[in-house]
C-alpha positions as CSV (number, residue, x, y, z in Angstrom):
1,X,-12.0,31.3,12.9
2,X,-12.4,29.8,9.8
3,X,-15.2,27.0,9.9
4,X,-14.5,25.1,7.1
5,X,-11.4,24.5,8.6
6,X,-12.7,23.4,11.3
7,X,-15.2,21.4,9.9
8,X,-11.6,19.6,8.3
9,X,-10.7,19.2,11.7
10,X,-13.8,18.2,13.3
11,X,-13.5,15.6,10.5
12,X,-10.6,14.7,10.6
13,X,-11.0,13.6,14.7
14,X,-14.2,11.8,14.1
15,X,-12.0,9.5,11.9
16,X,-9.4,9.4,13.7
17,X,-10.4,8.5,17.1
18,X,-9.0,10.8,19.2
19,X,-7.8,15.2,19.2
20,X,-4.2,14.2,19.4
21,X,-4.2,11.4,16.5
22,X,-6.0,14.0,14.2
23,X,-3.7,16.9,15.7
24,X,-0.3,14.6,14.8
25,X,-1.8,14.0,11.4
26,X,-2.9,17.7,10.5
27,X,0.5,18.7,12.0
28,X,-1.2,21.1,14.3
29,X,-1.2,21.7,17.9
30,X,-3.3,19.3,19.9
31,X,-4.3,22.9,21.4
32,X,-5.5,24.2,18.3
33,X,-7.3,20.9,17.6
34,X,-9.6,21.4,20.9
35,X,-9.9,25.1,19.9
36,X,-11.4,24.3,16.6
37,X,-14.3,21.8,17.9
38,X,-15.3,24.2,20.8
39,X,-15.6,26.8,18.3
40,X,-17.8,24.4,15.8
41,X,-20.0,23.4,19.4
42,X,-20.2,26.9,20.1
43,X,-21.4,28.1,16.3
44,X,-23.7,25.2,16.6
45,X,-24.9,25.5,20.2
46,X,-24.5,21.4,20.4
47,X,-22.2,19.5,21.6
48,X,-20.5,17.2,18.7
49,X,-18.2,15.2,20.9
50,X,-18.6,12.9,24.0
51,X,-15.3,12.9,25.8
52,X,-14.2,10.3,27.9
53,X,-10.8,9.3,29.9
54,X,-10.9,6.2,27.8
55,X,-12.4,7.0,24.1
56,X,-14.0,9.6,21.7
57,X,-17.5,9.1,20.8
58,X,-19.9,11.1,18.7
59,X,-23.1,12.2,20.4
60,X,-25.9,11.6,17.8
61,X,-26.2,15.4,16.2
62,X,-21.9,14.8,15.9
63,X,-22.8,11.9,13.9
64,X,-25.6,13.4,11.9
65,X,-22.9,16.4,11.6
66,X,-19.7,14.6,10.7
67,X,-21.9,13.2,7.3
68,X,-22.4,17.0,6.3
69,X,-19.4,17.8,6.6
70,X,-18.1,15.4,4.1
71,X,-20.5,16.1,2.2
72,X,-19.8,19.8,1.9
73,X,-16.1,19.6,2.3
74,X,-16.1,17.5,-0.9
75,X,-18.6,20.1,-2.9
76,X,-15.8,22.6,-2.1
77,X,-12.9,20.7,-3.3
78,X,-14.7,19.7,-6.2
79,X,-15.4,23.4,-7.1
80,X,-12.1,24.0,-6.4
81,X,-10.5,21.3,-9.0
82,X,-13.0,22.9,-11.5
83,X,-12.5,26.4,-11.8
84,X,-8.7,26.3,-11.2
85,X,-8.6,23.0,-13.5
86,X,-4.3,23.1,-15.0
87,X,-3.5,25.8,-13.1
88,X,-3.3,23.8,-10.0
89,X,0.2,22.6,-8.8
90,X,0.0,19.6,-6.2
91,X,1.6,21.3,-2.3
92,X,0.4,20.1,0.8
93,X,1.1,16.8,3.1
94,X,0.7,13.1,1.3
95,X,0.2,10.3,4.1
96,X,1.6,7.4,2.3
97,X,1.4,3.8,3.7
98,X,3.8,0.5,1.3
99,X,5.3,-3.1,2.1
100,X,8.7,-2.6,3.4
101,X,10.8,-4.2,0.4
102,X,8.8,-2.6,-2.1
103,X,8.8,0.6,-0.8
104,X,12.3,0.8,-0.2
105,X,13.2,-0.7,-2.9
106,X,10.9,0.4,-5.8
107,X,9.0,3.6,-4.2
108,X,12.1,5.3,-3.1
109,X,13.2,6.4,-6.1
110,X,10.1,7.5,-7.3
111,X,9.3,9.4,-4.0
112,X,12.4,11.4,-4.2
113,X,12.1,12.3,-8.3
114,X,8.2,13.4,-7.0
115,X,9.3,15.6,-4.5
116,X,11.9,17.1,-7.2
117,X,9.4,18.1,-9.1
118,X,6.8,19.1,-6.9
119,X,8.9,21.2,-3.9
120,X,5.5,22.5,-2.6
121,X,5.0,18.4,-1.8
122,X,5.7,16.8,1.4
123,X,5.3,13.0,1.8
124,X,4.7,10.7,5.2
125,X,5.7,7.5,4.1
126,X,5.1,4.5,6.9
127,X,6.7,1.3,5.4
128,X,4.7,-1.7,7.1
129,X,4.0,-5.0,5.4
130,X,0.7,-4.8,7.8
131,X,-1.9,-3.9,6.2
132,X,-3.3,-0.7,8.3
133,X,-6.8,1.0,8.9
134,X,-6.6,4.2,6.6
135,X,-9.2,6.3,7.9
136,X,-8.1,5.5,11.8
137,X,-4.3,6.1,10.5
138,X,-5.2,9.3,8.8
139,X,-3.9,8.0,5.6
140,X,-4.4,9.1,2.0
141,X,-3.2,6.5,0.1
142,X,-1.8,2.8,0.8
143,X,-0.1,0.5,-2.0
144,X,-1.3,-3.0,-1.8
145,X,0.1,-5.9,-3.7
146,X,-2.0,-8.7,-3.7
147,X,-4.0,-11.1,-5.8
148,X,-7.3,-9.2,-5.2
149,X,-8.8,-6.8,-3.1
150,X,-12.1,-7.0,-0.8
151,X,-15.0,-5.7,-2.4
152,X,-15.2,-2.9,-0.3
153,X,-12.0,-1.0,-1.2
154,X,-11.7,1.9,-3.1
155,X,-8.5,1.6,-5.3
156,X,-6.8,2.6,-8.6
157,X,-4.5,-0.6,-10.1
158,X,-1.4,0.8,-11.0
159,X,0.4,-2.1,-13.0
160,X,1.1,-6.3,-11.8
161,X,4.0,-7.7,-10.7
162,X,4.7,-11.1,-11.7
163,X,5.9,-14.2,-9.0
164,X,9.0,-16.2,-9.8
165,X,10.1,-19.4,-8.9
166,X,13.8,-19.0,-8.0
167,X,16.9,-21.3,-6.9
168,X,20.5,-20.6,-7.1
169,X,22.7,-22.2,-9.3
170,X,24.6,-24.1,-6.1
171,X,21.0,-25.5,-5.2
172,X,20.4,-27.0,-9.1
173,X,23.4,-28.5,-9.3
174,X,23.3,-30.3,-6.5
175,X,20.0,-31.3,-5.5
176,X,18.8,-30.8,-9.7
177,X,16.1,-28.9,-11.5
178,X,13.0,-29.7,-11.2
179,X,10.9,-29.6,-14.7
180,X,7.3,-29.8,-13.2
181,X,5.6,-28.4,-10.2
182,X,4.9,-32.0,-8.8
183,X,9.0,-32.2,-8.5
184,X,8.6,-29.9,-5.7
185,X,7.3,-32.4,-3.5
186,X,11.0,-34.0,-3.7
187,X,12.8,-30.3,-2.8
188,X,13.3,-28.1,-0.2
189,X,11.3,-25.1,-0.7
190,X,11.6,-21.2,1.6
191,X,8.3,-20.7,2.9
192,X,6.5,-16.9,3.5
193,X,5.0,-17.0,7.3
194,X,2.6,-14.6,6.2
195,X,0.7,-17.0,4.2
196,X,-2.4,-19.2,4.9
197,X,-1.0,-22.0,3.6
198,X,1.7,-23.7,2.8
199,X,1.4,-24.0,-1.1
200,X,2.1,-22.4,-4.5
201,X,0.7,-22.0,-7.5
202,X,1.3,-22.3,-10.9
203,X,-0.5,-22.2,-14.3
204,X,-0.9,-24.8,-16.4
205,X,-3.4,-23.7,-19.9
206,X,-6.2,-22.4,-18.0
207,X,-6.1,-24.4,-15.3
208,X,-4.5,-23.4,-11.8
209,X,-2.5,-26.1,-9.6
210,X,-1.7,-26.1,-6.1
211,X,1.6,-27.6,-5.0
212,X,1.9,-28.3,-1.6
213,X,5.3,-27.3,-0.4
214,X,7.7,-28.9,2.7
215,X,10.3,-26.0,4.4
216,X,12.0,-26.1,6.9
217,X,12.9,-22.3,6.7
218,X,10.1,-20.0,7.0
219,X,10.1,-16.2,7.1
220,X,7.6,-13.0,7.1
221,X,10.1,-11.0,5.0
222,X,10.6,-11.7,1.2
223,X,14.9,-10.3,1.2
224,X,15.3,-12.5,4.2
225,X,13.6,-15.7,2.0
226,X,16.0,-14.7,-1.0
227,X,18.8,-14.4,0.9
228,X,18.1,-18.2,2.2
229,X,17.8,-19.0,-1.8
230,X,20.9,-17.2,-2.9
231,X,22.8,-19.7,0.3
232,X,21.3,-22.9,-1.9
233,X,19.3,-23.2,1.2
234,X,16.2,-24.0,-1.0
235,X,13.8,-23.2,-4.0
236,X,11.5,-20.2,-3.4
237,X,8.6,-17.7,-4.7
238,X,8.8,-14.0,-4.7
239,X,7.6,-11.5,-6.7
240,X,9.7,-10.0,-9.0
241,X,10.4,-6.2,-7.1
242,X,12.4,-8.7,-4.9
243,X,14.0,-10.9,-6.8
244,X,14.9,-8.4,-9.7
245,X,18.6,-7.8,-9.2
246,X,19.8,-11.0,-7.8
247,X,18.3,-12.8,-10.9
248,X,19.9,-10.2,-13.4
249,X,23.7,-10.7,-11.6
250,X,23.0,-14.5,-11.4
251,X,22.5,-15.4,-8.0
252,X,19.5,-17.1,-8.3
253,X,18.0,-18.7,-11.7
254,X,14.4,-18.5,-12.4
255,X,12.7,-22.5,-13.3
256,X,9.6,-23.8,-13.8
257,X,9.3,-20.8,-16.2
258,X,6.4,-22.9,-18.2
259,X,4.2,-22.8,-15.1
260,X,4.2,-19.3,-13.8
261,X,2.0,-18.2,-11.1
262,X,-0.9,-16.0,-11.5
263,X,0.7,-12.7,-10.8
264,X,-0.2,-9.7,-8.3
265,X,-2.5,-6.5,-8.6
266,X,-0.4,-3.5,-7.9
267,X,-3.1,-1.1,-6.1
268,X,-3.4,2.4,-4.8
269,X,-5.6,2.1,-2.0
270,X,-8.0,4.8,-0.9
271,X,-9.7,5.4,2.5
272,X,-13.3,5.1,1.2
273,X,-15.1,7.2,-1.5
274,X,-14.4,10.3,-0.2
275,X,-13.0,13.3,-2.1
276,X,-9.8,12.7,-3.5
277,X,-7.0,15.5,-3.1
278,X,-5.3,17.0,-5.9
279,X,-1.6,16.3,-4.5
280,X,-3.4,12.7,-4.2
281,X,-4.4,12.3,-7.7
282,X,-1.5,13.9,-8.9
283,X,0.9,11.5,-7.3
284,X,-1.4,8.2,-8.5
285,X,-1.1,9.4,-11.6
286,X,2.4,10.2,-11.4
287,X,2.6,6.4,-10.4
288,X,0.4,4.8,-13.1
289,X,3.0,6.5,-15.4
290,X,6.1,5.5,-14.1
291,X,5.8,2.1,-13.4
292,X,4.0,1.0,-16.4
293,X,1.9,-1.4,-17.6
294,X,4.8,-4.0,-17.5
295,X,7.2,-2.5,-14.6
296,X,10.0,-1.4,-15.2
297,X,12.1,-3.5,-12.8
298,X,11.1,-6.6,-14.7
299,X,13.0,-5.3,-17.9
300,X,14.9,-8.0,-19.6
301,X,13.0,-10.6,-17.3
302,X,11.2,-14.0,-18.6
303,X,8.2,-13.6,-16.6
């Protein structure tokens, strides 16, 4: 049996939390997954894993194991990337985790001309706007969109997304377009559930106000709050991967253009420092590209 694989595998459990997590990720047998750590406690003549009815634990020479294993397993790939250096065509299994609209919307297309190009490539894409554990999840990569990341993440920004504030042309006509962020206070605004607090922001110079904002329609899903907008239900903020198509065919307007809000980091996400995969880096790099500096969906935008 080969014991760097199953030093992978022994791995690849430790993180995950349990043999048939790391079996469904590995795409092996949860058999073959038992086989491979009673042949590393056998080699070893310890005993790496504590098995319970309820949970996994390391016994302390697991845990003192599990950090040599990294620690070879990324020597080897390392060597690997090296000597083989152009020659090396990305294959193997990417485990991919997005938000839902900008995944569907923006990732698909680049997912499928990937995996034209790179047939050897398999992808596992899980669309949650949740943000998940990585390691636990058995993840290689997650795409995060946000203002900034905690100081503990490991990431490569790919490009920004900017945020619009949007209203139909129904809404402006009848309720009128505001000129300021203070004139918010007198409109109905679509709120995002998902936030902290009820209030935007907008740039003014160098300076960054905060509007408080009354709704009366709130929702966790951006399509769902631009669906309300494009209905002259209200005036709303979404970033532009959303709110891309209906602004170029008309059905919502952007205002307050002279006051935009600080725009979003668009992040690939890595589970910790570890050794990065060559499909992996391929694929970031593949992203980086394509989207661009200024992404492409905002082409012909005022941003």
């Amino acid at each position: 049996m080969d014991q760097l694989q199953a030093m992978e595998v022994f791995v690849r459990v430790a993180e995950a939390g349990s043999f048939a997590a790391a079996a469904e990720q590995l795409d092996l047998a949860p058999s073959a997954v038992t086989r491979q750590i009673a042949f590393l406690e056998a080699r070893l003549g310890l005993k790496l894993i504590a098995r319970s009815t309820r949970r996994l634990n390391l016994t302390a020479p697991g845990s003192d194991y599990l950090e040599k294993c990294r620690e070879i397993l990324s020597l080897v790939r390392a060597s690997e990337s090296e000597l083989t250096g152009s020659q090396r065509v990305p294959r193997g299994r990417i485990r991919l985790s997005m938000p839902i609209s900008f995944g569907i919307h923006q990732m698909m297309p680049l997912l499928d001309d990937f995996l034209s190009r790179y047939p050897e490539v398999s992808i596992v894409a899980d669309f949650n706007d949740r943000q998940v554990n990585l390691i636990e999840s058995g993840f290689d990569l997650a795409i995060r969109i946000t203002e900034e990341l905690e100081p503990t993440q490991v990431a490569r920004r790919l490009s920004i997304c900017h945020i619009m504030t949007l209203a139909s042309p129904a809404y402006l006509a009848r309720q009128g377009t505001p000129v300021h962020p203070d004139d918010l206070v007198r409109h109905e605004c679509l709120g995002y559930t998902g936030s902290a607090r009820q209030s935007w922001s907008f740039r003014s110079g160098s300076a960054t106000l905060s509007i408080p904002v009354h709704s009366r329609f709130l929702a966790n899903n951006g399509e769902a709050l631009l669906d309300a907008a494009i209905r002259a239900r209200g005036i709303v903020q979404l970033p532009s991967f959303i709110a891309a198509t209906a602004i170029q065919s008309g059905q919502v307007a952007p205002i307050l253009v002279d006051y935009g809000a600080p725009p979003l980091g668009i992040h690939a996400v890595f589970p910790g420092a570890r050794y990065m995969p060559f499909r992996v880096r391929a694929f970031v790099d593949y992203l980086a590209q394509r989207i661009g500096d200024t992404p492409y969906w905002e082409a012909g935008l005022v941003v």
